[in-house]
N, C-alpha and C positions, 0 to 999 in steps of 0.2 A: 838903596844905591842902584842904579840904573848901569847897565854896558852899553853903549852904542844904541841908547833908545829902549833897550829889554829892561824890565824891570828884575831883582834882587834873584827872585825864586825863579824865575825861569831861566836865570842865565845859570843858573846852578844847574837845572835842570839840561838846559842844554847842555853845559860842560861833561855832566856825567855823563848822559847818551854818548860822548864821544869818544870818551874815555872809553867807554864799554866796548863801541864800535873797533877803535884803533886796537884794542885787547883783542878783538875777535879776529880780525885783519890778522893779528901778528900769528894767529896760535891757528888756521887757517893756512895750507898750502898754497899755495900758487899754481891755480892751471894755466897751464900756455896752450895754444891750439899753432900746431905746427903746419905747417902747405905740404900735403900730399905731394913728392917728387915725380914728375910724368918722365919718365922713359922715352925711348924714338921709339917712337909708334909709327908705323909704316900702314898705309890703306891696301889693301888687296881686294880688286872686284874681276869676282868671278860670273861671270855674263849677267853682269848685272848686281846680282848680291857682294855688299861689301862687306872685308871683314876687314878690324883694325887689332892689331897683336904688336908686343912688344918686340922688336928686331933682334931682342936676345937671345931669345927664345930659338930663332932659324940660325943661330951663330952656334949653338951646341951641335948640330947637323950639316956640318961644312960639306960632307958630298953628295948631298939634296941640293934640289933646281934652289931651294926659296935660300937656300942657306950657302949658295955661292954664288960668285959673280954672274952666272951665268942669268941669271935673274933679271939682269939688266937690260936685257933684249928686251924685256917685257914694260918694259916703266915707260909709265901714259906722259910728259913732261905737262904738259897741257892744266891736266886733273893732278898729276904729283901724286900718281899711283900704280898698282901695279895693276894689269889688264890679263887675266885668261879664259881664253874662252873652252872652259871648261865646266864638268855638271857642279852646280854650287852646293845638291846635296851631298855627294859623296865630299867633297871638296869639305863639311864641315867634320868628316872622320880625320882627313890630311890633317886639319889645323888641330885638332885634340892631339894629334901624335908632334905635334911639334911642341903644345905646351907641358904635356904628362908624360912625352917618354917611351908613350905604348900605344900600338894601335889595333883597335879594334874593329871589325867586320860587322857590319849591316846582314842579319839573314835574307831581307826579303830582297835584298839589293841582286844583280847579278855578278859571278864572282870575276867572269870575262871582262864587264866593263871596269872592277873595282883595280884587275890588274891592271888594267891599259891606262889607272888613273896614275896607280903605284908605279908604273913604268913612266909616267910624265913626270912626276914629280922627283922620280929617282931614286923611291923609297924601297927598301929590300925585303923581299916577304918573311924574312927571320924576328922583323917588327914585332910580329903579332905577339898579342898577349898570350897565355895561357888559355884563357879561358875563347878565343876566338881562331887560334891554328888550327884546330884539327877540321873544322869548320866549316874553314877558308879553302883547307885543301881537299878535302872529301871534295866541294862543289869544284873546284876549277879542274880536279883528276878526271870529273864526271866529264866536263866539259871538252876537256882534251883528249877524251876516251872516243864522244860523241866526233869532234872532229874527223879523228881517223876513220870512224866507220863512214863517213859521206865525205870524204876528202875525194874533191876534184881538182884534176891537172892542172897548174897553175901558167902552165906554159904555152906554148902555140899547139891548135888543135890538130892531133895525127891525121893525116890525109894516109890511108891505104893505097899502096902500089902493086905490090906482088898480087897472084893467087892466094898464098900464104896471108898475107895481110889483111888481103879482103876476106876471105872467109873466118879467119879470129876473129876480126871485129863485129864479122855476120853472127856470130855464135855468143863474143860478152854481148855486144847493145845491137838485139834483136829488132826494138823498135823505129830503127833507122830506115827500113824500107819495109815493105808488102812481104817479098818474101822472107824476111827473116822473123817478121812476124808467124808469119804463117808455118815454119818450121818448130818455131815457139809450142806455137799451140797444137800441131802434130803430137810433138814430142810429152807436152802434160797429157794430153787426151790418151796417146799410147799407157803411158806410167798409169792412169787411173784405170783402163780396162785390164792392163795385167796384173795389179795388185786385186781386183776386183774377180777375175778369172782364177786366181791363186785363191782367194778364199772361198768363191762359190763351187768348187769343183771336190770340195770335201763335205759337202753337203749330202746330204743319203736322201737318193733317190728310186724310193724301194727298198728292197732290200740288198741295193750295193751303192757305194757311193757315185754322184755326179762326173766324178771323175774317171772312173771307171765306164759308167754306163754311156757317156758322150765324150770316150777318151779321143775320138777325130778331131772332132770340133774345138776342142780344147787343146790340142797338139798344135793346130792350125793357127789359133788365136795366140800361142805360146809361139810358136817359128817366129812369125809376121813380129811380135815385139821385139825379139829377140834378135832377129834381122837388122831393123831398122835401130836396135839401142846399138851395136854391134857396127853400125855403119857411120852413127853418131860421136862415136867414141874414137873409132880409126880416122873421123875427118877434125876429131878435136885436136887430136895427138900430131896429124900430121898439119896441122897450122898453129898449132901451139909454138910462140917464140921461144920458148926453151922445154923441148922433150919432156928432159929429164926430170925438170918444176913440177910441171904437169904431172907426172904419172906419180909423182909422190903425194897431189892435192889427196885431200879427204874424202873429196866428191868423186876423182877419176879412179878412188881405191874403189868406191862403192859401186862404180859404173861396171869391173873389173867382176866385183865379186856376185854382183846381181844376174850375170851373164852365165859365169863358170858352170852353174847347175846342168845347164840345158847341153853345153858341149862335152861335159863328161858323162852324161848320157846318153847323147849320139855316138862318140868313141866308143862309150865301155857299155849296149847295149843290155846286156848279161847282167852287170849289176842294179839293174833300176830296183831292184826288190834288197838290194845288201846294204853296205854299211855307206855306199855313197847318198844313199836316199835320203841323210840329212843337207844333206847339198842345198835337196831342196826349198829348206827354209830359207836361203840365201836370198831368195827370188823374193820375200816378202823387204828387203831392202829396197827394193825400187821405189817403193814410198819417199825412201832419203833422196832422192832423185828431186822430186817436189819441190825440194828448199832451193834447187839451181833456178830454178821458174818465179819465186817469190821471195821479195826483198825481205818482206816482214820474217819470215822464218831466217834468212840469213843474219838477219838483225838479230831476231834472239839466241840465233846462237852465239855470234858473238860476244852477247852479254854473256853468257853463260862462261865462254873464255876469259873476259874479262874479270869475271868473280872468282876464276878459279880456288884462287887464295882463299879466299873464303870459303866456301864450299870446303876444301879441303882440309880446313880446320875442324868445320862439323864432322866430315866422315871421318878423321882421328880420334875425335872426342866420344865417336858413338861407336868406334871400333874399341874402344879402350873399354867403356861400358859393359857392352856385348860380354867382351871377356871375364869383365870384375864379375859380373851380377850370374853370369852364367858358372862361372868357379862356386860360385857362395852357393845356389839353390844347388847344384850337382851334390857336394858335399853335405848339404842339407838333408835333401832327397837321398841320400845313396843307401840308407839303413831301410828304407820300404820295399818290400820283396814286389812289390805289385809297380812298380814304379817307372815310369815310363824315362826316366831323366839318366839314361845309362849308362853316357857317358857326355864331354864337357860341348865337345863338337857339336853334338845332339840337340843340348840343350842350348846352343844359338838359336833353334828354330825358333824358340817358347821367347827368349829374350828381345829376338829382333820383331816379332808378332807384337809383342807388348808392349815394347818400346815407341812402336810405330801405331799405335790405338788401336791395331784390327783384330787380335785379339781371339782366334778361332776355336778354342778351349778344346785344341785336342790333346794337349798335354798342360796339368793343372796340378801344381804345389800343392802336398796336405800339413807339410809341418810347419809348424809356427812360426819359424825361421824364411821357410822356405815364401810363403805366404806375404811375409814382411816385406822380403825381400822383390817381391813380385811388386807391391805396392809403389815402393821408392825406385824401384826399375818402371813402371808405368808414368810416374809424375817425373823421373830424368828423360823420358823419352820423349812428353809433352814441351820440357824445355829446349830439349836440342832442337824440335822442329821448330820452336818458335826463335830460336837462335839463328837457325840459319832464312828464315822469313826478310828480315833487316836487307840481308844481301841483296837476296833475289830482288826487293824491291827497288835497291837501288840504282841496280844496273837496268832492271825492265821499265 
C-alpha cells in the first residue's frame, strides 16, 4: 500500500517520527523571547563625551540641575540633547551617583574642582559614601586652610593717604619701593648681629668670658640694636590701624619682650648681677623676629596653628602616659634603698627620656616589673611620635 507515492514501511515510518515528534513538542515548554522594554533615555554630552542614562534615574533627585526643570536651559534642540560644557571625567562620578544613590571621590582628582562640579550640578556634599567623606573633606579643609593663608583683597587696591597709612603699608609690603626694602633688610641684618653678639659674648676668652673682657664693644652693638628695634616698634604702633590689635599680635608681644632686658638694666643698674639677669635670656627672642622678614616661617607657623587639634591630642595622650607608666615604675622601684626613682614627679624625668628614644641612663629600673614597664613605656613613646607624624605632615 503506498500514501501519496510513499511506499507501506515508510509511511509507517514516517507516521511514528511524528508521533514521537508531536510527544516531544507537547512534554517540552514553550520559550518565548520577550523585546527588552527601552525606557526614555536622554543623551548628555559633556564637551564632547556623551553619555546616555535612563531619565528615571534624575527623577529620584528632584533638587539636582539633571533632575529638574532647570535642565532645560541646557537642551541642544538641533542634536536632541543635553550640552555641558563641563570636565567629562569627573562628570562620570556625577552620573554613578545618579544611578546608585552614592557618590564617590576620585583621590587623584582635585577636591577644589570636584566641589565646584557638585556645586554645578547641585549635588550636597552629605552624598558621599562612607567609605569617600572623610577623604573628600580632609582635602577640600586642606584647601580652604591653604586659601586663608594667601588670601588676597578681593576689592579695589588701598591707595595710602595719611602719614599713618603710608608708613603701615611701608612696614606690611616692604617691597613696594627702595626704601622699604632697604628698611627690610636693616632690620633682619640688625636681628642676626644681636642674636649673634647674644651668643658670642658668653664665650671665654681667657680666663673670663667675651663678655666681660669686650663688655664696650658689646654694650655698643647691644644700644645701636636696641635703639633702632625700639624705634621700629614705636613707628609700628603708631601707624598701626588699630593700637590696641597690634599690641596684642604675637610678634609685637615679642618685639616688647626682646627689648625689656636692656631697659631694666639701664633703670636698675645695681641689679645686673641679681635676680633680674634672667631678663637677659629674653634678648635671645629676637630670633622670633626673623619670621616677620620671611613668609615661609609665617607659613609654617601657621600650619602649626592649624593642626592644633592635633597636636593637642598627642600631648594629652603622652601626658596621660608620663603619669600611668611613671606611677607603676615608682611603685615598682620604691622597695630598692639605692634607688634613684623617689618620688612620682621624679620619675617623669626617666618616662619622658624614654618615651621620647633619647634615653640618657641616668636613672635605670632593676626590677622586673619596673624593667617591663620601661619596655612598653619605650614602644608607647615610638607610637605617639609616629602618631602625631600624620599631622604635621599634612598641614606642611
Amino acid at each position: 500500500m503506498a500514501v501519496n507515492g510513499i511506499k507501506g514501511d515508510e509511511a509507517k515510518t514516517l507516521l511514528s517520527s511524528s508521533r514521537r515528534n508531536s510527544q516531544t513538542s507537547l512534554s517540552r515548554p514553550r520559550v518565548t523571547f520577550k523585546k527588552n522594554f527601552k525606557g526614555d533615555f536622554i543623551t548628555i554630552n559633556v564637551s564632547g563625551r556623551r553619555f546616555q542614562a535612563d531619565n528615571s534615574i534624575f527623577e529620584r533627585h528632584p533638587d539636582t540641575l539633571l533632575g529638574s526643570t532647570r535642565r532645560d536651559v541646557f537642551f541642544d534642540k538641533n542634536k536632541n540633547e543635553f550640552f555641558f560644557d563641563r570636565d567629562p571625567d569627573l562628570f562620570t562620578y556625577i552620573i554613578q551617583f545618579y544611578r546608585k544613590g552614592a557618590l564617590h571621590y576620585p583621590e587623584d582628582e582635585c577636591a577644589c574642582c570636584f566641589a565646584g562640579e557638585l556645586d554645578f550640578f547641585g549635588i550636597v556634599s552629605n552624598s558621599f559614601s562612607d567609605c569617600c567623606y572623610e577623604i573628600f573633606q580632609e582635602k577640600h579643609d586642606e584647601f580652604e586652610d591653604y586659601q586663608k593663608r594667601h588670601a588676597k583683597p578681593t576689592g579695589e587696591e588701598f591707595v595710602p593717604k595719611t602719614i599713618r597709612q603710608k608708613m603701615w603699608k611701608l612696614f606690611e609690603d616692604p617691597g613696594q619701593n627702595v626704601f622699604g626694602l632697604f628698611l627690610h633688610y636693616v632690620s633682619a641684618l640688625l636681628i642676626l648681629i644681636s642674636v649673634v653678639a647674644a651668643t658670642v659674648e658668653t664665650l671665654a676668652c681667657g680666663e673670663i668670658s667675651c663678655g666681660d673682657k669686650y663688655s664696650g664693644q658689646f654694650y655698643i652693638v647691644e644700644s645701636t640694636c636696641v635703639i633702632v628695634f625700639t624705634v621700629e616698634y614705636v613707628a609700628r604702633l603708631y601707624a598701626a590701624p588699630i593700637r590696641i590689635q597690634f599690641m596684642k599680635q604675637f610678634l609685637s608681644v615679642i618685639d616688647v619682650v626682646a627689648i625689656i632686658p636692656y631697659y631694666v638694666a639701664l633703670i636698675f643698674p645695681d641689679t645686673a648681677g641679681g635676680p633680674f639677669t634672667v631678663l637677659r635670656i629674653f634678648r635671645i627672642f629676637r630670633i622670633v623676629k626673623m619670621s616677620r622678614h620671611n613668609t615661609k616661617v609665617r607659613e609654617a607657623g601657621s600650619s602649626l596653628l592649624a593642626s592644633l587639634s592635633e597636636l593637642s591630642f598627642v600631648f594629652v595622650v603622652l601626658i596621660t602616659l608620663v603619669i600611668l607608666f611613671s606611677t607603676i615604675i615608682y611603685y615598682a622601684e620604691m622597695g630598692d634603698e639605692d634607688t634613684t626613682f623617689t618620688s612620682i614627679p621624679q620619675t617623669f624625668w626617666y618616662t619622658i627620656v624614654t618615651m621620647t628614644t633619647l634615653g640618657y641612663g641616668d636613672m635605670t629600673p632593676f626590677s622586673l616589673i619596673g624593667r617591663l614597664t620601661g619596655i612598653v613605656c619605650s614602644l608607647s613613646g615610638i607610637m605617639v611620635v609616629a602618631l602625631a607624624r600624620p599631622s604635621l605632615r599634612k598641614e606642611l
